[in-house]
N, C-alpha and C positions, 0 to 999 in steps of 0.2 A: 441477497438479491433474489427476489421471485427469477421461479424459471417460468419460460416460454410455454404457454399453453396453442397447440395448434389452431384452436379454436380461435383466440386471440387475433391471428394473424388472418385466418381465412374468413370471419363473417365482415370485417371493414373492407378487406377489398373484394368480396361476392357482392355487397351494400355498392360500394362505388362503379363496380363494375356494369352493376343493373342501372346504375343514377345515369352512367354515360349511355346504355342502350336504347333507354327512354329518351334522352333529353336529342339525340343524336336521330332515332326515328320521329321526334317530336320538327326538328328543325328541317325534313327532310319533307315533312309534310307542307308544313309551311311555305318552302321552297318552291314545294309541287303546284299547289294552291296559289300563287302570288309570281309564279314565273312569266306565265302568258301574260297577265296582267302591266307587268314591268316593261314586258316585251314590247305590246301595244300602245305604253304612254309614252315611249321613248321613241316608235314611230313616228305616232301623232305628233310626238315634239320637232321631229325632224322635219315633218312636211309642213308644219307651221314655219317651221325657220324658212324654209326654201320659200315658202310662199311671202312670207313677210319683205323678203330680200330680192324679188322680184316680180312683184304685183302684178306684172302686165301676164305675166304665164298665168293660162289655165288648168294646164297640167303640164306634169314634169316626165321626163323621159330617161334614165338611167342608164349611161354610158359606161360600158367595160370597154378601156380602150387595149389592156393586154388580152382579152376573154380568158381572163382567170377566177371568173365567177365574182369577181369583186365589182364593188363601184364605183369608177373614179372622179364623176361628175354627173351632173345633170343637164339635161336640155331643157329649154322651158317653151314649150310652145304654145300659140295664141288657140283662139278655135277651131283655124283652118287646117293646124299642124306646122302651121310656119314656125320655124325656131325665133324667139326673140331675146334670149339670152341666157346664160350660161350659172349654175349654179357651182360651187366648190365649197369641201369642207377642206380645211386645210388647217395645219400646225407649221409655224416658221422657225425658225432654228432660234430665235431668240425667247428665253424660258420667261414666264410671270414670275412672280412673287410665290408663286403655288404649284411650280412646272407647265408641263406644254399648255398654252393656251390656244383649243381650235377653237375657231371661227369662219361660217356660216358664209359667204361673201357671193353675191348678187352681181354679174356683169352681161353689162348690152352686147349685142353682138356689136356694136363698133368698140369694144374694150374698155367701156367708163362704167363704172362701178355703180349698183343700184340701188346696193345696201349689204350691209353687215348684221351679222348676229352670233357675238362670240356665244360659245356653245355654255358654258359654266365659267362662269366669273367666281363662284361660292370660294373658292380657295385662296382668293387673292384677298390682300387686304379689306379689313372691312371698313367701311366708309371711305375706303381709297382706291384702289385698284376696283373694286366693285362698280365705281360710277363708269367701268369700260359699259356698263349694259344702259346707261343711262342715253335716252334720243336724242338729246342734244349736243353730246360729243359723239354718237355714231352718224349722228348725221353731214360730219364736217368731212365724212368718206365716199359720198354721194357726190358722183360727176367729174370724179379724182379717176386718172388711168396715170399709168408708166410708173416710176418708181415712187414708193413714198418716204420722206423721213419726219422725223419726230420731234418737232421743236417746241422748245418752253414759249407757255404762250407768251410773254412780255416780249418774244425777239419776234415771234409773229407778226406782233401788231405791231414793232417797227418799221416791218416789210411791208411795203405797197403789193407785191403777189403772194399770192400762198397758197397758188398752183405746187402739190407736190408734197407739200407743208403740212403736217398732222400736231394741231395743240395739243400737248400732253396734259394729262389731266394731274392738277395739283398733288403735288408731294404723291406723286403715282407714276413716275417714268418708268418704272422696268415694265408694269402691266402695260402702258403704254406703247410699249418698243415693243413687247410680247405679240399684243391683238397687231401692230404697225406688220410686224413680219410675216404673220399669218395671213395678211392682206396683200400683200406683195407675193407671198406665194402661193394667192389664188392667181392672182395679173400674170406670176409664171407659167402657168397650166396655162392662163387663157391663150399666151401667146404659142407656148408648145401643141397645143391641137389646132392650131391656127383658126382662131375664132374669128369670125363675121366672113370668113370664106366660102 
């Protein structure tokens, strides 16, 4: 058996050592480079969302209701400064297919909903859970207030109301109950800061 040369031992890990210093200042740049950047379109995406989900506001107004420097909601107000409704992101205790599912949720100040926009759907099934981003099952949340639950469409269209009633979108109930609960616990908040008061 060959003996141990010191040599042996110390130029592979001086080699790996240098590879980690470079690749680690390399990623740190990158970081640097591409932070603000991240920062800014994750804004933008935000104040798209609030806008999208409440039309009638011309600009929004950011409520700390503890002042612990955090956000807990939005006001949306018209030109004049009048409040016309109330924006919330929120997660509800019921998980996706991919964990918390927030959503984006639009309410008037008399408490009827004026639109939704779950935040990332990416994780949920694809072709399934996914169609929660689709306009024509968010729009079946538009003018819905008080509690909502989650019915297969077939028992739906049995029922003459469907006041309350959210069609689950095919072979996609958990994402369904997921965005349903995160919509209920924006109508939460609306009611605990006593909205249209």
């Amino acid at each position: 058996m060959k003996k141990m040369n010191p040599k042996d031992i110390l130029i592979p890990a001086v080699s790996l050592f240098a590879i980690c210093v470079v690749a680690t200042a390399l990623l740190a740049l990158v970081n640097k480079v591409t932070v603000e950047k991240i920062k800014a379109n994750t804004l933008a995406k935000a104040a798209e969302s609030r806008q999208s989900v409440l039309t009638e506001a011309k600009e929004f107004k950011e409520v700390d209701m503890d002042k612990n420097g955090t956000t807990d909601y939005y006001e949306g107000l018209d030109g004049s400064g009048n409040v016309v409704g109330y924006v919330f992101d929120c997660s509800g205790d019921a998980k996706g297919y991919g964990g918390d599912v927030s959503v984006t949720v639009g309410v008037s100040v008399d408490g009827t909903i004026t639109g939704i926009q779950p935040d990332d759907v990416s994780n949920e099934t694809p072709g399934l859970g996914q169609n929660s981003d689709k306009a024509t099952w968010k729009a079946q949340f538009v003018g819905e207030s008080g509690d909502l639950t989650v019915v297969k469409s077939d028992k739906a269209a049995q029922d003459d109301t469907t006041d309350g009633k959210i069609n689950a979108i095919t072979s996609a109930t958990i994402t369904s109950k997921a965005v349903t609960s995160s919509v209920n616990a924006a109508l939460d908040m609306y009611d605990e800061i006593g909205g249209g008061k």
